[in-house]
C-alpha positions in Angstrom: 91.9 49.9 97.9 93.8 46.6 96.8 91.8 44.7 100.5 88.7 46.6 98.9 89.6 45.3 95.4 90.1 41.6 96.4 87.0 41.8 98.5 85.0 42.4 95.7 86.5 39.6 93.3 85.7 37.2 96.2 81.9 38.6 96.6 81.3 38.1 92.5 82.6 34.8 92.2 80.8 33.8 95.0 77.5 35.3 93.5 78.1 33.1 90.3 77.9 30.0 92.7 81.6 29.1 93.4 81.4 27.1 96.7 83.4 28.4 99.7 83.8 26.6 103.2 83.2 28.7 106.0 83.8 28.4 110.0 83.1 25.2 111.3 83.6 24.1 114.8 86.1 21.5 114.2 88.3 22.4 111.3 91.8 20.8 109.7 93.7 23.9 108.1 96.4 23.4 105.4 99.8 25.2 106.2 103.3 25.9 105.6 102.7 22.7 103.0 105.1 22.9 100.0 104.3 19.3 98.3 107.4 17.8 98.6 108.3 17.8 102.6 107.2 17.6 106.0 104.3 20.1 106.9 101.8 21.0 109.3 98.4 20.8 109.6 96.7 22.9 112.6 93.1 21.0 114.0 91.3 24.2 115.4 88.3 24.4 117.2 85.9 27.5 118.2 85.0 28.7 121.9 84.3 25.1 124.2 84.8 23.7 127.5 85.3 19.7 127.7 87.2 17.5 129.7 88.0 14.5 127.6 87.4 13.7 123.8 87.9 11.4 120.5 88.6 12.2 117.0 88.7 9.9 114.2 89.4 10.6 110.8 91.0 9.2 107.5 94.1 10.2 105.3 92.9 10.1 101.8 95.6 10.6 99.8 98.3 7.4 99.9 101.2 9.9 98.9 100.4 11.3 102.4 101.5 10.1 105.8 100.9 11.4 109.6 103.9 11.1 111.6 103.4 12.9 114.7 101.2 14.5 117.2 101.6 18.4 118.4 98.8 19.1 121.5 98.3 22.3 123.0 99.8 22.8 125.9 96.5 23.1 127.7 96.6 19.2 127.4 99.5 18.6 129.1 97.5 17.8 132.3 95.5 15.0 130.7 96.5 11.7 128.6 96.9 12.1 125.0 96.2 8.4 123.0 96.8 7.9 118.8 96.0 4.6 117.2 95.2 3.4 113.4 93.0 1.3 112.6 92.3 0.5 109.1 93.6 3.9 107.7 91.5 5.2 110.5 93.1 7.6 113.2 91.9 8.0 115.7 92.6 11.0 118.4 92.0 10.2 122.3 92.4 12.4 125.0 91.5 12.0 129.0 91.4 14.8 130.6 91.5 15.4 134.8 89.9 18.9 134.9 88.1 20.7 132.4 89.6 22.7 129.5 88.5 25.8 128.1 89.5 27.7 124.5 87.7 31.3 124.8 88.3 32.1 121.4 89.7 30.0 118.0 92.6 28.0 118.8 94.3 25.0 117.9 93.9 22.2 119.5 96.5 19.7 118.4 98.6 19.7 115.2 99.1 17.5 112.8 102.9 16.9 111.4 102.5 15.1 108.2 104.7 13.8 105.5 104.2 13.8 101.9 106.2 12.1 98.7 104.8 14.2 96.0 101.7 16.4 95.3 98.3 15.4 96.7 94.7 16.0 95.9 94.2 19.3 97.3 90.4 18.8 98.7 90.4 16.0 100.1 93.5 15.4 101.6 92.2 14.2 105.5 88.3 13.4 106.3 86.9 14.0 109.5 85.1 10.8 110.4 83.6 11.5 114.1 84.1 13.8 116.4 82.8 12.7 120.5 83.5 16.1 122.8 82.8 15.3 126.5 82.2 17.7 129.6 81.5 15.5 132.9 80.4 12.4 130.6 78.2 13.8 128.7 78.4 14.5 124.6 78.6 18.4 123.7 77.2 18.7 120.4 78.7 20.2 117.9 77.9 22.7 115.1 79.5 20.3 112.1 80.1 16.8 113.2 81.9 16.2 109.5 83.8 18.3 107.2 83.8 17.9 103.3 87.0 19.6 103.2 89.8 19.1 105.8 92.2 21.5 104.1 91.1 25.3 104.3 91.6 26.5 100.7 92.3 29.7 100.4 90.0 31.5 97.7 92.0 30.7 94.1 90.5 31.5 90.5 93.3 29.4 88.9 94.4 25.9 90.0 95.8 23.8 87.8 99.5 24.6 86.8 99.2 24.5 83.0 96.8 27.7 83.6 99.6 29.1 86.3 102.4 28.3 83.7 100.3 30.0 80.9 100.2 32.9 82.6 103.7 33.4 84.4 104.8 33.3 81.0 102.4 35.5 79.1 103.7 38.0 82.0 107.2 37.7 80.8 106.4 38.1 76.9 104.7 41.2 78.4 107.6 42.4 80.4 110.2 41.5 77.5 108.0 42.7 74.7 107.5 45.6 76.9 111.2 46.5 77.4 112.4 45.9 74.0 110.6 49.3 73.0 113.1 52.2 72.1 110.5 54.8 72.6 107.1 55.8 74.3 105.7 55.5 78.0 107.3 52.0 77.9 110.7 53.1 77.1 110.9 55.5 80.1 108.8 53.2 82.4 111.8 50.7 82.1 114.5 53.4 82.9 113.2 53.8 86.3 112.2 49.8 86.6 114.1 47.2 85.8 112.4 44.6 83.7 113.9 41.4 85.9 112.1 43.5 89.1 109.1 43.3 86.9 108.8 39.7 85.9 109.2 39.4 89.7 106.8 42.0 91.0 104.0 40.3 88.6 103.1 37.1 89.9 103.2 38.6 92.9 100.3 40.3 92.2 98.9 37.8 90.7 99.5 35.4 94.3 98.2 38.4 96.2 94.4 39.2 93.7 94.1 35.3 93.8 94.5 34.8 90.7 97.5 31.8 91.2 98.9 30.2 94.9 102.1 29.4 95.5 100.6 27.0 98.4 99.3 25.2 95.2 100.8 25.4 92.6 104.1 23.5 92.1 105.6 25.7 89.6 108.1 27.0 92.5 109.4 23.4 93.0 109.5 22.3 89.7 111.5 25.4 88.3 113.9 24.9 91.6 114.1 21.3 90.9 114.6 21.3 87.6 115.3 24.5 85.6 117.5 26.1 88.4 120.0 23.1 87.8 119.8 22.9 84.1 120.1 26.8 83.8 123.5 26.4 86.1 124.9 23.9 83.5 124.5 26.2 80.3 125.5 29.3 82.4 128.7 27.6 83.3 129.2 25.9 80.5 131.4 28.2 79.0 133.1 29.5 82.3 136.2 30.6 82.3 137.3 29.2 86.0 140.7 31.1 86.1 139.1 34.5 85.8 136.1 33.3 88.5 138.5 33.1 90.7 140.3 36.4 89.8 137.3 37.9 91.3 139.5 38.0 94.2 138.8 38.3 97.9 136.0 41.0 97.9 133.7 38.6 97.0 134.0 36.6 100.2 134.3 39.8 101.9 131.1 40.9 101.0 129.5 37.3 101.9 130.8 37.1 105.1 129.4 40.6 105.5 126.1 39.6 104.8 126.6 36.5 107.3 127.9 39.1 110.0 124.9 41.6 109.4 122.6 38.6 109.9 124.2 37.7 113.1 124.2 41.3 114.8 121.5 42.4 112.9 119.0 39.8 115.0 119.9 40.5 119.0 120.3 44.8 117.3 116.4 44.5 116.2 115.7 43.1 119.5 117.2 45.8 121.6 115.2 48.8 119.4 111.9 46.9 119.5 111.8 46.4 122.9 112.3 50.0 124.2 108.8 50.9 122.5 106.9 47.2 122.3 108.5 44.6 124.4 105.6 42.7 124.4 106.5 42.3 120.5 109.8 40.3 121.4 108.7 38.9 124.7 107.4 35.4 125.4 108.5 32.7 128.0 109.6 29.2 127.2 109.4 27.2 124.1 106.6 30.7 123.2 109.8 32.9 123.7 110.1 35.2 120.4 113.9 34.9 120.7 113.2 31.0 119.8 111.1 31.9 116.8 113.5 34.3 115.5 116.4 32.0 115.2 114.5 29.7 112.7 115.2 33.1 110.4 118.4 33.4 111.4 119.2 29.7 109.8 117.0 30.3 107.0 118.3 34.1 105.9 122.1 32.5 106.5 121.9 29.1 105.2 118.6 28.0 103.6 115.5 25.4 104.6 117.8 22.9 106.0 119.1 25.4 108.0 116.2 26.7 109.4 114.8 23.0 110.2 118.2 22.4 112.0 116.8 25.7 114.3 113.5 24.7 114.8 114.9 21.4 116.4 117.7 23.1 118.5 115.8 25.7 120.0 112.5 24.0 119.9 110.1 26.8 119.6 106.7 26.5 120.0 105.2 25.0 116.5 101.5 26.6 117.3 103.6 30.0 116.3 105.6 28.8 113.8 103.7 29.6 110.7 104.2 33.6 111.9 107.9 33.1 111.8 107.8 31.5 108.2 105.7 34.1 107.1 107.9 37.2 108.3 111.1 34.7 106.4 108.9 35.0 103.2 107.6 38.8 103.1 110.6 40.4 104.2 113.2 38.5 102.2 111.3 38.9 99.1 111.2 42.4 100.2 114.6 42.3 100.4 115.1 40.4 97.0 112.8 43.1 95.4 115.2 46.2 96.5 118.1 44.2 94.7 116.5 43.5 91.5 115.6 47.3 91.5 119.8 48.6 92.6 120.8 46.3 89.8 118.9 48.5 87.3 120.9 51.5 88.9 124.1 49.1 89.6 126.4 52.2 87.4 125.2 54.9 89.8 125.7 53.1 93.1 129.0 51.5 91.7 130.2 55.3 90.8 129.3 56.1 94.4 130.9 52.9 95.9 134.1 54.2 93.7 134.0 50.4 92.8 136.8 48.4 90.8 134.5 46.5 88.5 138.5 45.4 86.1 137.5 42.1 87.3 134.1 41.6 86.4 134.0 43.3 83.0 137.2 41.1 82.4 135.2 37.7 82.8 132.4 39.2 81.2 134.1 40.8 77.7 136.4 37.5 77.9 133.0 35.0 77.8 131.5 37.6 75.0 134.7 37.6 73.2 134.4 33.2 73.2 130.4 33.8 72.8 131.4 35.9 69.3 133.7 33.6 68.3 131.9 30.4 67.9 128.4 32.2 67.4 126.2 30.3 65.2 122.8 29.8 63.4 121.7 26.8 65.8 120.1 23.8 64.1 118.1 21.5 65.8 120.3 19.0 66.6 122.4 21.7 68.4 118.9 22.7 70.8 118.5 18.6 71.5 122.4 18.6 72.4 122.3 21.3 74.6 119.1 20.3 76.5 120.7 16.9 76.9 123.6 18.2 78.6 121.1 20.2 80.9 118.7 17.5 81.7 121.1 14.9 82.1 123.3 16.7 84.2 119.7 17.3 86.2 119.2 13.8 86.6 122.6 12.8 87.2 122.6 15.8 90.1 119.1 14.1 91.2 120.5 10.3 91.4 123.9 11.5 93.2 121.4 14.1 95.5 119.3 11.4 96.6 122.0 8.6 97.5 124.8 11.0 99.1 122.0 12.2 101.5 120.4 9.2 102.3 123.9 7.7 102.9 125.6 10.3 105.1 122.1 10.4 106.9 122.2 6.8 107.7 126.1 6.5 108.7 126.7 9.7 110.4 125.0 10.7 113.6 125.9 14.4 113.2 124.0 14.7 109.5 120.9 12.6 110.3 120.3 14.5 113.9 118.1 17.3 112.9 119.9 19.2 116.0 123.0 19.5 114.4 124.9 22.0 112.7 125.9 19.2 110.3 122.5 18.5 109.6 122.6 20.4 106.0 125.1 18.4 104.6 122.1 15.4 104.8 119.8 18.2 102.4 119.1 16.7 99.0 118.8 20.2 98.0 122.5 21.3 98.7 123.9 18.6 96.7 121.4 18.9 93.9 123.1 22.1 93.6 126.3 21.3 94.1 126.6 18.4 91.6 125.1 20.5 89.3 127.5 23.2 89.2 130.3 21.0 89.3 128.9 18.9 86.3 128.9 22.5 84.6 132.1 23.3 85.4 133.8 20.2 84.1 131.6 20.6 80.9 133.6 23.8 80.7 136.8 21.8 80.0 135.4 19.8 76.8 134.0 20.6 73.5 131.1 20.9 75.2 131.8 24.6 75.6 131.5 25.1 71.9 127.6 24.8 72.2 127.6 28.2 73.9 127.8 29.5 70.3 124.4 27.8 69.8 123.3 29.9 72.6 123.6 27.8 75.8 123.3 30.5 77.8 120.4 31.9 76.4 118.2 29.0 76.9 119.8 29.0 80.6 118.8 32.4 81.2 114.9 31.3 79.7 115.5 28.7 83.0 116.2 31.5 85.2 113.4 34.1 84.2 110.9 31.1 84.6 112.3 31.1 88.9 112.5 34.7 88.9 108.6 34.7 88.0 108.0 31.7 90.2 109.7 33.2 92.8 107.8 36.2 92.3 104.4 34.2 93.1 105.8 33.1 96.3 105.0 37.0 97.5 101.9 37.8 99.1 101.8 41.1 99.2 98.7 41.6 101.8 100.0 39.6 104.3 102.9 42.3 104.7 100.3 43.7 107.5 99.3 40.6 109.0 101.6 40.7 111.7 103.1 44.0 112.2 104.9 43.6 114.8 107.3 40.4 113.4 107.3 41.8 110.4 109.2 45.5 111.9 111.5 42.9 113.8 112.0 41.3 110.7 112.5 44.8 108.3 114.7 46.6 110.9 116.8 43.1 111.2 117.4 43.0 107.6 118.1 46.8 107.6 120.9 46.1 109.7 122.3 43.6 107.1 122.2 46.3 104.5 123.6 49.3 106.5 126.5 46.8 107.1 127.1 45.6 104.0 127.1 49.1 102.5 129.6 50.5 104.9 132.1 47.4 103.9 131.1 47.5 100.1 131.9 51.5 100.5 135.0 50.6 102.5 136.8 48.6 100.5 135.5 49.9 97.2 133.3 46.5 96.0 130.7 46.6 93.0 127.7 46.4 93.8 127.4 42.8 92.4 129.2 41.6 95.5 127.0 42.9 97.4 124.0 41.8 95.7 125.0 38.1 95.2 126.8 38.0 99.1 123.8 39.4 100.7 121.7 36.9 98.3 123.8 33.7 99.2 122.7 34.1 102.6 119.3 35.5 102.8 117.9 33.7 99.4 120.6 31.1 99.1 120.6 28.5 96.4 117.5 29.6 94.8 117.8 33.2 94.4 121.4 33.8 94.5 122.4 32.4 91.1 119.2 34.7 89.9 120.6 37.7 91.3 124.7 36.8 89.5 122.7 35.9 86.5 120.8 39.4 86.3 124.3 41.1 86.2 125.6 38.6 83.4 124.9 35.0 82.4 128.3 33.8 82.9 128.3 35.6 86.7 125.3 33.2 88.0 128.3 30.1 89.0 129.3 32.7 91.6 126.2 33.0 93.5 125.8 29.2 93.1 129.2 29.0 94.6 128.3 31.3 97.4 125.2 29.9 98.4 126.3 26.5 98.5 128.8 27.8 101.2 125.9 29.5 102.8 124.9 26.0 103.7 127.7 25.1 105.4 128.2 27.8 108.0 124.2 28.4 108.0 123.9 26.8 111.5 126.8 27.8 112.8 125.9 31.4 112.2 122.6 31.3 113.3 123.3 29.5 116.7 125.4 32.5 117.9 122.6 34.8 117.1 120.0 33.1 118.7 122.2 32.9 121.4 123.1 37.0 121.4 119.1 37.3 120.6 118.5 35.3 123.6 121.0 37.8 125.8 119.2 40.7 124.2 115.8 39.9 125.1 116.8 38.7 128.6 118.0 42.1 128.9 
């Protein structure tokens, strides 16, 4: 019904003369592009045989820059040539016996590099296009494309219209929840509200309504209002009693790490004994190779995950397969957490849980929260938003120069290859500094403007991700590729069945769980979401976590790729 449903929109807006662009011969198709970092850019032709050709087109956008050259491996025989001429680049290839594509494929990609957002449309033009079988010109269907990006179909573009609406959804939600009675009232008892101010968007993303591929609401809320919110949550942090969390906390982390590194080479073994075709492959194609991209990215984070890609150098024609099982079943994942925190009493109860410490940091921030509460004048809001933003910038400035500088003087951060290589991620110490500039906040009168409610405008910060999160979800591509996508559900089963057993074990709350299993699979982004959903002042702790997700990310996921590698041998 929802395929039938989208169909439909698409049809109508097509029949009130919205321009799409269909199949061409020779097409340049936007993916895995998130605006701010290196991405790829698939050139795909249709059913041809040639033996040689040249391709010339332009980069129109100056923000954006080509830096390197993927062919298929069908091309391996023949001599592959780039040049640039005048902002024109051109594409040679010599071939000694004549190549054939059957069906769609790609025949080279594109690696690009961009410094901020570019024009969406327009982004490369195809100037000519010269295919040759023995000498002579093939012609082709399209010798020139309007578009070189493949849009998907979109009814809302521009962010102020994205914005508008993420936040009309959580008014909604909000307005929704504050009702003591009616359908809403009990609609809320079974659904959290936080699962709903996720769950949204993603509707939203999957109708075609908004597009995270897009929009850059994800990356300015992780940017921006991720660090701010983790200065005002930690402003008034109580460091002494963090730490009296005590040792189940780590537990539980390391639990989540372990579940990640089993959980891999486990899936592997089941999937095989019904479709080993599923987890087969040979060479750089081998699935075990793709797979350990995930392994970086659901221990660590991006960095991670890029650190994988170089080390294990999978095949980047199948790569967009492997980031799209890290997005569906992690948010997945993310989703059946927001909905156990709604029921954290009941599964606590079950877990037979010790929650002393918790409710302790809690009642003891409440009890400082109570006792400095005040009627907040404006001078107080300005105050407190220049704490946030400057810490922001300050985290940006020392962010930008710590990574540039260990990735110039150390070998180990600046090779993409190494396990060190996220210590060189401008992202890690965005966080870092940020949480550290809150916590030393925590020692000053700064901590007073908590009663001007600090917190509360740093949890506004945190909804905001939650919903831009949310729009990251697509949730019709959760079929796309079925058989990844088991890999990837039964994997992450693993991690839960494990981190249950422990968390029933040794008696942890189910906010260990949440935030250890979150510091690795969601890391930075999500985790301090998760802590936050529990209680404002919690959200330091899955900060804290995640940033140590970073540092043992590689580590972690090169022995799983290397017991996935066993596994699929086997």
């Amino acid at each position: 019904m929802k395929s039938l449903f989208k169909t439909s929109l698409i049809l109508y807006f097509f029949l009130i003369s919205i321009n799409f662009s269909f199949s061409q011969t020779l097409t340049f198709e936007k993916s895995n592009t998130n605006h701010s970092e290196e991405f790829i850019i698939p050139v795909k032709i249709d059913s041809i045989s040639f033996n040689s050709f040249k391709i010339e087109f332009t980069v129109t956008d100056d923000l954006a820059d080509v830096i390197q050259f993927i062919p298929n491996k069908k091309l391996a025989k023949g001599t592959f040539n780039y040049s640039e001429n005048n902002k024109i680049h051109s594409i040679e290839y010599i071939g000694y016996t004549n190549i054939s594509f059957k069906k769609k494929a790609a025949l080279f990609d594109i690696k690009m590099k961009t410094e901020g957002r570019f024009k969406d449309k327009e982004l490369i033009k195809l100037t000519s296009t010269d295919f040759l079988l023995d000498r002579k010109i093939i012609p082709l269907k399209k010798r020139k494309t309007e578009k070189a990006t493949a849009n998907q179909w979109v009814l809302f573009k521009n962010d102020a219209i994205v914005f508008g609406l993420l936040m009309i959804a959580l008014g909604f939600v909000f307005f929704t929840e504050s009702k003591k009675t009616g359908f809403w009232h009990k609609f809320y008892r079974i659904v959290p509200g936080l699962l709903m101010c996720y769950l949204i968007p993603a509707i939203f993303n999957s109708f075609g309504l908004i597009s995270d591929e897009i929009s850059q609401s994800y990356f300015i809320a992780s940017r921006y209002l991720l660090p701010a919110s983790l200065v005002l949550l930690t402003l008034s942090i109580d460091l002494k009693a963090i730490f009296n969390l005590g040792w189940k906390a780590l537990v539980m982390f390391f639990t989540g790490t372990i579940g990640i590194v089993i959980g891999g080479p486990i899936a592997i073994l089941l999937i095989s004994s019904f479709s080993p075709e599923t987890v087969g492959g040979a060479g750089f194609d081998a699935t075990w190779r793709g797979l350990a991209t995930l392994a970086g990215s659901w221990i660590g984070g991006g960095a991670n995950q890029a650190a994988m890609l170089e080390i294990y150098e999978f095949n980047q024609e199948l790569y967009g397969g492997m980031v799209l099982v890290d997005i569906v079943v992690a948010n997945i994942w993310m989703a059946i957490i927001l909905l156990g925190i709604g029921k954290r009493k009941k599964i606590d109860k079950w877990f037979k849980a010790d929650n002393t410490a918790i409710d302790e940091l809690q009642n003891k921030v409440q009890a400082f929260s109570d006792k400095i509460t005040r009627n907040p004048s404006l001078t107080d809001i300005i105050v407190i938003l220049a704490f946030a933003f400057g810490a922001v910038g300050i985290a940006h400035y020392g962010a930008d120069n710590i990574s540039v500088y260990l990735k110039d003087n150390f070998k180990a951060v600046s090779n993409p290859k190494s396990a060190l290589s996220s210590f060189g991620s401008g992202f890690f110490w965005l966080i870092s500094i940020a949480t550290l500039i809150g916590v030393l906040l925590s020692f000053t009168k700064a901590k007073n403007y908590e009663g001007a409610g600090a917190s509360k405008i740093g949890s506004v910060f945190i909804y905001i991700l939650v919903a831009t999160i949310g729009m990251k979800m697509d949730l019709g591509k959760i079929f796309e590729n079925p058989g990844l996508i088991l890999i990837g559900l039964v994997w992450m089963a693993i991690h839960a069945i494990l981190l249950i057993l422990v968390a029933k074990l040794i008696k942890a709350p189910f906010f260990f769980l949440a935030v250890g299993s979150q510091a690795n699979v969601g890391g930075a982004a999500s985790a301090p979401v998760v802590a936050a959903a529990f209680h404002p002042s919690l959200a330091t702790v899955g900060a804290l976590l995640a940033v140590f997700g970073y540092v043992v990310g590689t580590y972690g996921a090169i022995l799983c790729a290397e017991l996935m590698k066993i596994a699929a041998a086997g």
